[in-house]
PDB file with SEQRES, HELIX, SHEET and CRYST1 records, atoms N, CA, C and O in Angstrom:
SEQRES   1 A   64  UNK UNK UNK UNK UNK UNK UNK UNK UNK UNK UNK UNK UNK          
SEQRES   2 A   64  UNK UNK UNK UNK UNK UNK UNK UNK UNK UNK UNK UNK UNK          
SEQRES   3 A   64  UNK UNK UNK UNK UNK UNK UNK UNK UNK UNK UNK UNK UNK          
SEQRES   4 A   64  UNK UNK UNK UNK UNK UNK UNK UNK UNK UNK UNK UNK UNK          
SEQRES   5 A   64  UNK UNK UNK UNK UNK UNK UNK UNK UNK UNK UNK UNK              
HELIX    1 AA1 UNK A    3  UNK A    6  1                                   4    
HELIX    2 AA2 UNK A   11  UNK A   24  1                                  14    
HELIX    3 AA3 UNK A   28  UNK A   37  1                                  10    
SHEET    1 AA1 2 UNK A  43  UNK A  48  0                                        
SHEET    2 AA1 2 UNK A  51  UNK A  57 -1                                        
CRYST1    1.000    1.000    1.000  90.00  90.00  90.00 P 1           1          
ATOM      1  N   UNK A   1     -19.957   7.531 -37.622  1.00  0.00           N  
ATOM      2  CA  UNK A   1     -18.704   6.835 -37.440  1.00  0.00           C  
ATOM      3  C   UNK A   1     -18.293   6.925 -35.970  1.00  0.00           C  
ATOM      4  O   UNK A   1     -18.580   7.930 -35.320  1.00  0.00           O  
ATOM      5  N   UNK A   2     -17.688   5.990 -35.479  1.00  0.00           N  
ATOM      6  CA  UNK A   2     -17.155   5.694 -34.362  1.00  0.00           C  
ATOM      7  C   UNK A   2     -16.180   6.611 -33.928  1.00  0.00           C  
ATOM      8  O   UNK A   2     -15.382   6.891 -34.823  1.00  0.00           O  
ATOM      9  N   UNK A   3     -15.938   7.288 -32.630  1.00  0.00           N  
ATOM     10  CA  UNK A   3     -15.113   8.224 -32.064  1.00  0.00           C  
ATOM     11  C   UNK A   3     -13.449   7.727 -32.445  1.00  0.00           C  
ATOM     12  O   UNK A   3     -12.375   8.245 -32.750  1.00  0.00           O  
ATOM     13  N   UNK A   4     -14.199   6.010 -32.136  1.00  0.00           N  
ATOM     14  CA  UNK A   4     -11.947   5.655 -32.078  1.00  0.00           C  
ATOM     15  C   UNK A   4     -11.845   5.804 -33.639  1.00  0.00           C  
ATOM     16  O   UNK A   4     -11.033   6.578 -34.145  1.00  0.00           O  
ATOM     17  N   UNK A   5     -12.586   5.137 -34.277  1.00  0.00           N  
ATOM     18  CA  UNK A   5     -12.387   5.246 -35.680  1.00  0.00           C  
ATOM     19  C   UNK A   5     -12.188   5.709 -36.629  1.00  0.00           C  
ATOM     20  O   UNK A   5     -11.630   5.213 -37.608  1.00  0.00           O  
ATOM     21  N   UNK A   6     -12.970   7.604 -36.376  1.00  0.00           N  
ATOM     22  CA  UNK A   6     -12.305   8.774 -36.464  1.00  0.00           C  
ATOM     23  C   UNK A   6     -10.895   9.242 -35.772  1.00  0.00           C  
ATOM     24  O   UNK A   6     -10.452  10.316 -36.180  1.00  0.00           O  
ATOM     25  N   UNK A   7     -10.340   8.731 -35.030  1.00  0.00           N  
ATOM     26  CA  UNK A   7      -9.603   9.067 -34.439  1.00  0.00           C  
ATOM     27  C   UNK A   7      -8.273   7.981 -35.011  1.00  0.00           C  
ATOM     28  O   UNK A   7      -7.219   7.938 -34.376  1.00  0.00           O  
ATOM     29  N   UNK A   8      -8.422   7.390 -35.895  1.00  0.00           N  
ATOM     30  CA  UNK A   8      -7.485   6.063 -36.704  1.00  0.00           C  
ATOM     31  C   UNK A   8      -6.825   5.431 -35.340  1.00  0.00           C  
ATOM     32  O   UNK A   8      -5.609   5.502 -35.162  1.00  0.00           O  
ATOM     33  N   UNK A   9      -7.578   4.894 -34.519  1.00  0.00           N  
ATOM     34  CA  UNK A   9      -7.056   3.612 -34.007  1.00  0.00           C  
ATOM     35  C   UNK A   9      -7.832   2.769 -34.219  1.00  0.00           C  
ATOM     36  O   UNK A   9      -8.816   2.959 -34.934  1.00  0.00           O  
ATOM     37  N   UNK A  10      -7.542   1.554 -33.599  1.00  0.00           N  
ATOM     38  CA  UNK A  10      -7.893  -0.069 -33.888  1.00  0.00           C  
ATOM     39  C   UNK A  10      -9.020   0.464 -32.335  1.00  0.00           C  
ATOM     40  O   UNK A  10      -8.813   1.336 -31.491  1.00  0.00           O  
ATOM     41  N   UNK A  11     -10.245  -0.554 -32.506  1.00  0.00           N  
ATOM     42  CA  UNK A  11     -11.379  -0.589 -31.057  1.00  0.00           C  
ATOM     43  C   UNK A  11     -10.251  -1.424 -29.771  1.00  0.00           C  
ATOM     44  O   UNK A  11     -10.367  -1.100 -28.589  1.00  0.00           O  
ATOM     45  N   UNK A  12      -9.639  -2.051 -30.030  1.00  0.00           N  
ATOM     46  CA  UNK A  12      -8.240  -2.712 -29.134  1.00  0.00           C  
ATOM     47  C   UNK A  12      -7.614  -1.475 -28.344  1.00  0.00           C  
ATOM     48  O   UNK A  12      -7.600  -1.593 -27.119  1.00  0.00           O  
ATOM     49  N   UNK A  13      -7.065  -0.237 -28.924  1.00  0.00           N  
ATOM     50  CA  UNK A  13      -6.242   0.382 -29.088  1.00  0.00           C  
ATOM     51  C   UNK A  13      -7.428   1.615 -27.609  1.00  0.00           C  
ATOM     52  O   UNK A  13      -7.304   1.878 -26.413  1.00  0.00           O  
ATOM     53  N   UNK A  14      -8.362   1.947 -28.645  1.00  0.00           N  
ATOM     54  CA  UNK A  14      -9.315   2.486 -27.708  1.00  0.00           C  
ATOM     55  C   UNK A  14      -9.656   1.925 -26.115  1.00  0.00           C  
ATOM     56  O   UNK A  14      -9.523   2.521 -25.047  1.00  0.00           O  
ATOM     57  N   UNK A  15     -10.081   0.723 -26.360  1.00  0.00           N  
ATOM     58  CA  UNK A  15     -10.758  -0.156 -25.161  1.00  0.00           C  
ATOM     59  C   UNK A  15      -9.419   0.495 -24.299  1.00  0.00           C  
ATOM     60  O   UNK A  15      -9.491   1.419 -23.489  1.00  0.00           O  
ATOM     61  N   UNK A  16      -8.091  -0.298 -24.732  1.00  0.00           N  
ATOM     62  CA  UNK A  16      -7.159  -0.095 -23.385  1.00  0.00           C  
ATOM     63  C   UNK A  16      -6.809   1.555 -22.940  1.00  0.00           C  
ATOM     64  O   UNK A  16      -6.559   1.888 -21.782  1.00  0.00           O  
ATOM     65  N   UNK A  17      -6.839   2.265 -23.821  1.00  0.00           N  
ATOM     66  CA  UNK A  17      -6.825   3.658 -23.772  1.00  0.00           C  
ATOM     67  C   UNK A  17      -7.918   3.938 -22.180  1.00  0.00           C  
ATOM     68  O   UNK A  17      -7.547   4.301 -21.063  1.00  0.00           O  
ATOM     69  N   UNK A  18      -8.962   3.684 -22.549  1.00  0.00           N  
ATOM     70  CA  UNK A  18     -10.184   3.304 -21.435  1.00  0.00           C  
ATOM     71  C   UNK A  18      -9.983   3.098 -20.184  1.00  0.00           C  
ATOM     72  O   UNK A  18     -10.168   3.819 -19.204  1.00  0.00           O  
ATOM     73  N   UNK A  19      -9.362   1.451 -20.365  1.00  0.00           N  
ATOM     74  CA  UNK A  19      -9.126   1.001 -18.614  1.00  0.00           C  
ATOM     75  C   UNK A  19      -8.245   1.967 -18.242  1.00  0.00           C  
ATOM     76  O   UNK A  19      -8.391   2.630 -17.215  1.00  0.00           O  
ATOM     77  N   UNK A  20      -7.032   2.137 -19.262  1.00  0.00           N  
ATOM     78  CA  UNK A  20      -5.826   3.257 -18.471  1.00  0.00           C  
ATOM     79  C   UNK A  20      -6.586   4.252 -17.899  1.00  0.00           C  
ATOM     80  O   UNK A  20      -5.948   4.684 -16.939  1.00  0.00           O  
ATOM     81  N   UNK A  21      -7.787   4.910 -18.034  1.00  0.00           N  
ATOM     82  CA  UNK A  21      -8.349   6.251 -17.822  1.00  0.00           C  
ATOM     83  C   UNK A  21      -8.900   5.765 -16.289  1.00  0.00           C  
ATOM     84  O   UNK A  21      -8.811   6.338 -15.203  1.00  0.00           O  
ATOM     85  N   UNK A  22      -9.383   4.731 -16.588  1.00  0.00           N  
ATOM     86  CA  UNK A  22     -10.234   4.466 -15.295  1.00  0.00           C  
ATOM     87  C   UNK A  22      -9.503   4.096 -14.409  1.00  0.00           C  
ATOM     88  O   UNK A  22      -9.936   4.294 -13.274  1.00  0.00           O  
ATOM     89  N   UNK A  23      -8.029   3.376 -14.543  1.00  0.00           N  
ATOM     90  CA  UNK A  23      -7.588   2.721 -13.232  1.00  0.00           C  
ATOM     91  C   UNK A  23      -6.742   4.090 -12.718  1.00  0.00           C  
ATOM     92  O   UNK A  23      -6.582   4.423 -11.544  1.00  0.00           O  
ATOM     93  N   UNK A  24      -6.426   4.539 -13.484  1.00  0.00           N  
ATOM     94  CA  UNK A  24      -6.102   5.946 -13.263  1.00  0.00           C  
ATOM     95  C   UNK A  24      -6.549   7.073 -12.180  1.00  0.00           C  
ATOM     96  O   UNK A  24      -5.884   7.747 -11.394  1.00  0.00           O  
ATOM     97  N   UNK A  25      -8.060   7.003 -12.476  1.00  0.00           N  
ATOM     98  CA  UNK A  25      -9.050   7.629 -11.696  1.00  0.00           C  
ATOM     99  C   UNK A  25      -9.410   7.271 -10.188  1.00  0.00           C  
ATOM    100  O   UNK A  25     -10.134   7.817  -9.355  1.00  0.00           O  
ATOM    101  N   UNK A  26      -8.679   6.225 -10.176  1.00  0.00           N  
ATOM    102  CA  UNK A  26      -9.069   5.029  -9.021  1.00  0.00           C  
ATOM    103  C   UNK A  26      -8.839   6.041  -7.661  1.00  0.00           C  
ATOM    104  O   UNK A  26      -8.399   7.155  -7.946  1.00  0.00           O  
ATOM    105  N   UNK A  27      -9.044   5.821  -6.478  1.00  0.00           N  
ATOM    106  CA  UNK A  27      -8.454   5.729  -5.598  1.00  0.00           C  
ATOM    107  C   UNK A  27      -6.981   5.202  -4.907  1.00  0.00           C  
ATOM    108  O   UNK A  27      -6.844   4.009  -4.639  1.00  0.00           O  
ATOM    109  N   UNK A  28      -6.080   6.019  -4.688  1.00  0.00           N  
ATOM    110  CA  UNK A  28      -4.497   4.998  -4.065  1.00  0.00           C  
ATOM    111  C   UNK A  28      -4.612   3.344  -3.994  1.00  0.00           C  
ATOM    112  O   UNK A  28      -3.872   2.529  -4.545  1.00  0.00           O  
ATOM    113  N   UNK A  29      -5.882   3.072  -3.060  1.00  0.00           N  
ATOM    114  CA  UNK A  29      -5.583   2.010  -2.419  1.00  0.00           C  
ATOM    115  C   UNK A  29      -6.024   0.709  -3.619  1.00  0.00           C  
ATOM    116  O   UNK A  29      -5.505  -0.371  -3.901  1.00  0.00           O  
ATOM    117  N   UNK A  30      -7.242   1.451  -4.120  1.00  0.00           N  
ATOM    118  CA  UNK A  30      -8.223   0.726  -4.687  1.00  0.00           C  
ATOM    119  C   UNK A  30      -6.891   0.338  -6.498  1.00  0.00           C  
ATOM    120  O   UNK A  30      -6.553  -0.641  -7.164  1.00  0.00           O  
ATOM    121  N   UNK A  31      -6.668   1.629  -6.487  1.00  0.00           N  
ATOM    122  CA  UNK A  31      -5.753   1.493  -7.741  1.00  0.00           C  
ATOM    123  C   UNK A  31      -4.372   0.845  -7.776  1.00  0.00           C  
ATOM    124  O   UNK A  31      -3.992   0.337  -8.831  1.00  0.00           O  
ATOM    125  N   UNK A  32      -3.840   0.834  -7.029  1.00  0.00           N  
ATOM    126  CA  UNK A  32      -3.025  -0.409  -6.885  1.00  0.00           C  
ATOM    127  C   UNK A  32      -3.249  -1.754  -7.382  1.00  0.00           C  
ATOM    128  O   UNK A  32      -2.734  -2.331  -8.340  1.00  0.00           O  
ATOM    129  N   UNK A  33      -4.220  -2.187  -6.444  1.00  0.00           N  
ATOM    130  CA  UNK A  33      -4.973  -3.805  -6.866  1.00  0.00           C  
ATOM    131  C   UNK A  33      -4.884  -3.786  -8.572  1.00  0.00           C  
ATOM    132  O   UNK A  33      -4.480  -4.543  -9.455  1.00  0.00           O  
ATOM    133  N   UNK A  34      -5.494  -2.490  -8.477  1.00  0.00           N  
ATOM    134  CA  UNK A  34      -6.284  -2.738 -10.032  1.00  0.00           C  
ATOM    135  C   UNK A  34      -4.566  -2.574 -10.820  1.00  0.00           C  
ATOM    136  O   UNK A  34      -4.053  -3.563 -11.343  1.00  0.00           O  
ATOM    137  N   UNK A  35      -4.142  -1.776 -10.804  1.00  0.00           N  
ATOM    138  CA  UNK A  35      -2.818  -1.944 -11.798  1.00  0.00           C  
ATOM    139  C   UNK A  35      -2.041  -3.035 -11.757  1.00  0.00           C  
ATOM    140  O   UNK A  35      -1.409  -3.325 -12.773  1.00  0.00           O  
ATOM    141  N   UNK A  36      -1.919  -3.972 -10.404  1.00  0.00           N  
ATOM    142  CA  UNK A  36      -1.220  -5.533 -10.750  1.00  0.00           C  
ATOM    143  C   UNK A  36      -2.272  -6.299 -11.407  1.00  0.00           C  
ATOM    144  O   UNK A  36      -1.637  -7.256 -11.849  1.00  0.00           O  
ATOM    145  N   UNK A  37      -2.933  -6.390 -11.591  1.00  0.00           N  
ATOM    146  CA  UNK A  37      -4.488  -6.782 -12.203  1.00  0.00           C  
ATOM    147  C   UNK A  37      -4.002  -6.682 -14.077  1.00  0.00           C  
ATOM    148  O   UNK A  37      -4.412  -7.366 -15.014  1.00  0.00           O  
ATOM    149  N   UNK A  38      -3.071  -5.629 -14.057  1.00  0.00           N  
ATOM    150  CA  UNK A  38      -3.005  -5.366 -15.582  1.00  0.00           C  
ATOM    151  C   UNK A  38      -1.577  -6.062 -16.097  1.00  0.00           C  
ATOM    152  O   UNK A  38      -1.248  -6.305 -17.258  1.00  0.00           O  
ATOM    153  N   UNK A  39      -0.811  -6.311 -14.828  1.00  0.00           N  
ATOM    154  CA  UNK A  39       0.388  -6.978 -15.726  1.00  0.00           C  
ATOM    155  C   UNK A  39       0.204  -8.083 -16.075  1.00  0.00           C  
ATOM    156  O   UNK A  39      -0.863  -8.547 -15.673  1.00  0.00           O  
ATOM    157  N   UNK A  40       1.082  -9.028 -16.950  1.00  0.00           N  
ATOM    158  CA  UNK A  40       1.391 -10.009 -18.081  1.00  0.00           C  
ATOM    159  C   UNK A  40       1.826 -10.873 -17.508  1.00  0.00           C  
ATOM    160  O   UNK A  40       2.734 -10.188 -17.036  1.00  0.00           O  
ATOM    161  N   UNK A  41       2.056 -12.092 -16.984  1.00  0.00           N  
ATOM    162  CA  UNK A  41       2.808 -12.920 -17.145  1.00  0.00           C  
ATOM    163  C   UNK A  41       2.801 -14.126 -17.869  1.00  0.00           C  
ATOM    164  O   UNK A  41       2.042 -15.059 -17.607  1.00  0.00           O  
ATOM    165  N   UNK A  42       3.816 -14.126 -18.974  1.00  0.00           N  
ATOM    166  CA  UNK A  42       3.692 -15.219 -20.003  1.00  0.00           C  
ATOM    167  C   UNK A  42       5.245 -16.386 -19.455  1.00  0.00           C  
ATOM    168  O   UNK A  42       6.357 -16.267 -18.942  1.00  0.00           O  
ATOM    169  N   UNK A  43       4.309 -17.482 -20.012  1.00  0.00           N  
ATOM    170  CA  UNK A  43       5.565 -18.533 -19.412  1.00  0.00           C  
ATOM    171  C   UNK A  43       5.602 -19.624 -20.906  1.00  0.00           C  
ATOM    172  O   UNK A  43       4.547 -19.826 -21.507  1.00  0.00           O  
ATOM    173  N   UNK A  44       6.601 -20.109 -21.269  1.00  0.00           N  
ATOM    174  CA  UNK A  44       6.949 -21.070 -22.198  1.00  0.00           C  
ATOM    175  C   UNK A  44       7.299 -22.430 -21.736  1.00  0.00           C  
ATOM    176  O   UNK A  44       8.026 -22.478 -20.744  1.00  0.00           O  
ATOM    177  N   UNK A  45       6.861 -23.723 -22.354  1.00  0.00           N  
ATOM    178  CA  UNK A  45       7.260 -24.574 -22.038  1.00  0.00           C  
ATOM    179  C   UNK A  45       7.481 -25.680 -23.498  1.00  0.00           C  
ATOM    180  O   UNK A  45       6.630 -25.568 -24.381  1.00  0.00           O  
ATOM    181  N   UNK A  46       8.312 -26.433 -23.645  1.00  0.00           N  
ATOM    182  CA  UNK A  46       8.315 -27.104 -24.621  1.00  0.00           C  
ATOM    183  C   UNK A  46       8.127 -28.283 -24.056  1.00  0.00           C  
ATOM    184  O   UNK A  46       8.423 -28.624 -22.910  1.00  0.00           O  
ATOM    185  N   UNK A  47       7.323 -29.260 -25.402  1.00  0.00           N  
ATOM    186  CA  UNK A  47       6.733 -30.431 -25.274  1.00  0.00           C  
ATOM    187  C   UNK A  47       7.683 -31.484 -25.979  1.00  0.00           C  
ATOM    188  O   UNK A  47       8.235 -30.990 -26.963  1.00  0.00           O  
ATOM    189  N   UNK A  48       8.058 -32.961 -25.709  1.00  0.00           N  
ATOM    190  CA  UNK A  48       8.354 -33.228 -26.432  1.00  0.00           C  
ATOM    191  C   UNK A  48       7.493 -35.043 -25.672  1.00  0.00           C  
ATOM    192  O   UNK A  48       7.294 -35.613 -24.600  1.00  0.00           O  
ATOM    193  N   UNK A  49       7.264 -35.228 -27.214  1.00  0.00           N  
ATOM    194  CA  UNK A  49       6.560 -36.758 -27.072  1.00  0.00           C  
ATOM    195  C   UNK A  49       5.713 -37.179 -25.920  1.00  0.00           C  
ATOM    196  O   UNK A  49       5.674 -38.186 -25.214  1.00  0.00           O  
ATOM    197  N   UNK A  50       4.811 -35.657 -25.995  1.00  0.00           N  
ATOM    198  CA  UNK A  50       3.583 -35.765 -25.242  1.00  0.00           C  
ATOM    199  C   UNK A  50       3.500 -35.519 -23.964  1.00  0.00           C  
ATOM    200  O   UNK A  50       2.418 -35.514 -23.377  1.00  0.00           O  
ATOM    201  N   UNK A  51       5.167 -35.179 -23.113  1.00  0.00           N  
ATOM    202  CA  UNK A  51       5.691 -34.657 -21.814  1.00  0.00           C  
ATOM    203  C   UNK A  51       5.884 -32.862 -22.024  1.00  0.00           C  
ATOM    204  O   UNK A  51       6.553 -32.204 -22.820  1.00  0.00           O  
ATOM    205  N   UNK A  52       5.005 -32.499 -20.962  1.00  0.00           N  
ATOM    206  CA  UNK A  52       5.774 -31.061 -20.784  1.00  0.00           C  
ATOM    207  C   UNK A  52       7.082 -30.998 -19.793  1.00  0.00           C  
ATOM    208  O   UNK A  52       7.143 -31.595 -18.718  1.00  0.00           O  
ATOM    209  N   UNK A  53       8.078 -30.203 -20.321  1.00  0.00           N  
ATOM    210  CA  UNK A  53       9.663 -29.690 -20.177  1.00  0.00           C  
ATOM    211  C   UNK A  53       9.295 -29.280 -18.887  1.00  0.00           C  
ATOM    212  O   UNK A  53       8.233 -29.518 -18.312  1.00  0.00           O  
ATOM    213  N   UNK A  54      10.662 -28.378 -18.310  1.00  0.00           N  
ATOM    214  CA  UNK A  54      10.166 -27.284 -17.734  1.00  0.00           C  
ATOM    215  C   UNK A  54       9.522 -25.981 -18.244  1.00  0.00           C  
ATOM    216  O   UNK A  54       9.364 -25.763 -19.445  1.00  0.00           O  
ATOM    217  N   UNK A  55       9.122 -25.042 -17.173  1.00  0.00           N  
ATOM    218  CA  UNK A  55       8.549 -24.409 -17.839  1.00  0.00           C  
ATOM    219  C   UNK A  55       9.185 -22.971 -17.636  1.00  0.00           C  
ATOM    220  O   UNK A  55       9.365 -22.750 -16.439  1.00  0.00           O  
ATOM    221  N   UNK A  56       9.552 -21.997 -18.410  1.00  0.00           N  
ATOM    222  CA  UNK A  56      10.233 -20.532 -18.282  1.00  0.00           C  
ATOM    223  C   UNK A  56       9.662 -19.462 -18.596  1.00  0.00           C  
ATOM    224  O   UNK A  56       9.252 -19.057 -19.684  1.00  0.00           O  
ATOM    225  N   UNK A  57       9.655 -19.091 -17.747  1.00  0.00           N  
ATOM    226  CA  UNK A  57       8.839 -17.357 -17.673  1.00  0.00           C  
ATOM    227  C   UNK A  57       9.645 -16.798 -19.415  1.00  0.00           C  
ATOM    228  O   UNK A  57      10.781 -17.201 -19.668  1.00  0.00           O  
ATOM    229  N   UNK A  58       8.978 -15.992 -20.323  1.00  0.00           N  
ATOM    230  CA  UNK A  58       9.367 -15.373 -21.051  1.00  0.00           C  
ATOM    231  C   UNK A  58       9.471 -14.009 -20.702  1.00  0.00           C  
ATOM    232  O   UNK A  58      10.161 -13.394 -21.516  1.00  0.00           O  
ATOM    233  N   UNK A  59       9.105 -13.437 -19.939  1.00  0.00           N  
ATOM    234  CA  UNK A  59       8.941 -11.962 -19.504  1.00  0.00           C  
ATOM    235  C   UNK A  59       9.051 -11.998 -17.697  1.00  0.00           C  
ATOM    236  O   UNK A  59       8.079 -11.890 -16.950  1.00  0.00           O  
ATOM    237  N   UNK A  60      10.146 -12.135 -17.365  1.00  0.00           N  
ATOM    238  CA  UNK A  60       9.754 -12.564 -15.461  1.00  0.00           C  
ATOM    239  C   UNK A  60       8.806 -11.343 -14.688  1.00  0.00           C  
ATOM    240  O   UNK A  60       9.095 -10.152 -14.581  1.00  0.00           O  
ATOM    241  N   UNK A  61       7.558 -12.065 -14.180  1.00  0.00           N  
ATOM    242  CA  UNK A  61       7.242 -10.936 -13.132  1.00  0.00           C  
ATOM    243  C   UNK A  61       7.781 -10.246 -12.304  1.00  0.00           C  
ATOM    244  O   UNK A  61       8.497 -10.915 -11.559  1.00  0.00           O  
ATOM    245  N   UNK A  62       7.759  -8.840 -12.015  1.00  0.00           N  
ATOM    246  CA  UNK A  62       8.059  -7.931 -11.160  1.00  0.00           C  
ATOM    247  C   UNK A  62       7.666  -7.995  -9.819  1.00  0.00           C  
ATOM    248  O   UNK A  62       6.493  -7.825  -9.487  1.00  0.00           O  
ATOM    249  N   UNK A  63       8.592  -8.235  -9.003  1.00  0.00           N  
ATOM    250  CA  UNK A  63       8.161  -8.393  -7.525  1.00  0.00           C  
ATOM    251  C   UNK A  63       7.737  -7.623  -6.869  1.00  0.00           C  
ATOM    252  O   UNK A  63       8.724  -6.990  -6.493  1.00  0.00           O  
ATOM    253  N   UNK A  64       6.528  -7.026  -6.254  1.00  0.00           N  
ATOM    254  CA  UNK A  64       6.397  -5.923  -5.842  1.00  0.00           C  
ATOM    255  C   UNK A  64       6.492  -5.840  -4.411  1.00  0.00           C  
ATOM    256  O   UNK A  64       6.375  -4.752  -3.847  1.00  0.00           O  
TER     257      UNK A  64                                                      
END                                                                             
């Protein structure tokens, strides 16, 4: 049996467990890059009759 699997997480749950370890490990300079590398930005837009709206950040990025 699988380490994560014994361990009752999802392979999802593991994998990111992972990168966290590694970007972690990084170097200052090098780890930086890599942690904006990991944020989200999701944006919404509604359609109507085949035109896209505007469009709105659902979560606004963090300015760094």
């Amino acid at each position: 049996m699988s380490a994560w699997k014994s361990a009752g997480i999802t392979y999802l749950q593991y994998a990111n467990i992972c990168a966290r370890a590694v970007r972690n490990s990084l170097k200052d300079d090098v780890r930086a890059v890599a942690l904006r590398r990991d944020q989200n930005n999701l944006k919404f837009a509604k359609w109507e009759n085949g035109v896209q709206k505007e469009q709105h950040f659902v979560n606004p990025p963090k300015n760094n």
